[in-house]
N, C-alpha and C positions, 0 to 999 in steps of 0.2 A: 399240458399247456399247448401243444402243438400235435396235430394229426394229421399224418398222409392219406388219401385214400385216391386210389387209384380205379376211375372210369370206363365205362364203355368205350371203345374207338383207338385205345391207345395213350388219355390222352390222362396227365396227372394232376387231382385237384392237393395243392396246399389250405392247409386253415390253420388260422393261428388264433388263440383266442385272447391273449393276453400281448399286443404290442408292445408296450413297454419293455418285457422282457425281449424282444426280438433285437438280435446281437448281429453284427456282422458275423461275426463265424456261422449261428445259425441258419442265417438267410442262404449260406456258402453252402452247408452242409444239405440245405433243403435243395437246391438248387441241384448240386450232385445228384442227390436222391431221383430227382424229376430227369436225368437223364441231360440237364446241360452242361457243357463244354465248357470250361473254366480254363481261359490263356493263362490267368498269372495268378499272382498273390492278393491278398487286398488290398485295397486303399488303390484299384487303379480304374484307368474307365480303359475301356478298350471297344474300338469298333474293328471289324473284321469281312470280309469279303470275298472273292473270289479271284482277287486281285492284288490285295493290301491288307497289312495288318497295323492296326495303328495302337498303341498303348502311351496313355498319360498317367504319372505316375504324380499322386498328391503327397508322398513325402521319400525324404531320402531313402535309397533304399536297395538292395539287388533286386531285380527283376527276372523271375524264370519265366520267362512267355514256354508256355506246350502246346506244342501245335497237334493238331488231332489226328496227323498221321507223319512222319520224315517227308519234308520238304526242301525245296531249296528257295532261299530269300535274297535279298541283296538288302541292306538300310541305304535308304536314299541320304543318309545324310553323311554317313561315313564311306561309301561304298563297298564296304563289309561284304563280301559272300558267306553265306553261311549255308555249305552245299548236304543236302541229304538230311538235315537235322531233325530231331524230336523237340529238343529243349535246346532253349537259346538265353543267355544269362545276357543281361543287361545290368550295368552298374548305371543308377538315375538319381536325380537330384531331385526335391521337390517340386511338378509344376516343371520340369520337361518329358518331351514325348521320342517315342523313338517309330519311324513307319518303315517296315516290311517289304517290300514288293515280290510278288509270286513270282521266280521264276521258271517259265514252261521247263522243262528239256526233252 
């Protein structure tokens, strides 16, 4: 029902042929496959930068944000440091968000 094939350039084509069947675990799993960076679990949106990490979380839940190499962050809304880290556990409630800020050292 679903097939990777992988292109000239580097560059990774998904096909799926049967939508219906396409699951969030799937789309997670294919996504891996193609080499992208997954912060957290599902059910969250997350925007990310060079600066900020932002995750909104659509049901209650723990949150493991993985950053893609040990960073250190501060949450602007707790002023949390969170020095050197890989994984950062957040406890979220449905519909709040928690943002990151890179900091240099």
């Amino acid at each position: 029902k679903t097939a990777k094939r992988s292109a000239a350039g580097g560059q990774t084509h998904i096909l799926c042929s049967t939508p219906s069947d396409f699951s969030v675990d799937l789309a997670r799993s294919l996504l891996r496959d193609a080499g992208v960076h997954l912060y957290t679990p599902a059910y969250c949106t997350v925007h990310a930068d060079n600066r900020f990490i932002y995750v909104l979380s659509e049901r209650d839940q723990t949150v493991n944000i993985t950053m893609q190499q040990p960073a250190t962050c501060r949450n602007i809304f707790t002023n949390q440091i969170y020095k050197n880290q890989k994984n950062i556990s957040c406890e979220m409630a449905a519909g709040t968000c928690v943002v990151l800020k890179y900091i240099k050292e």
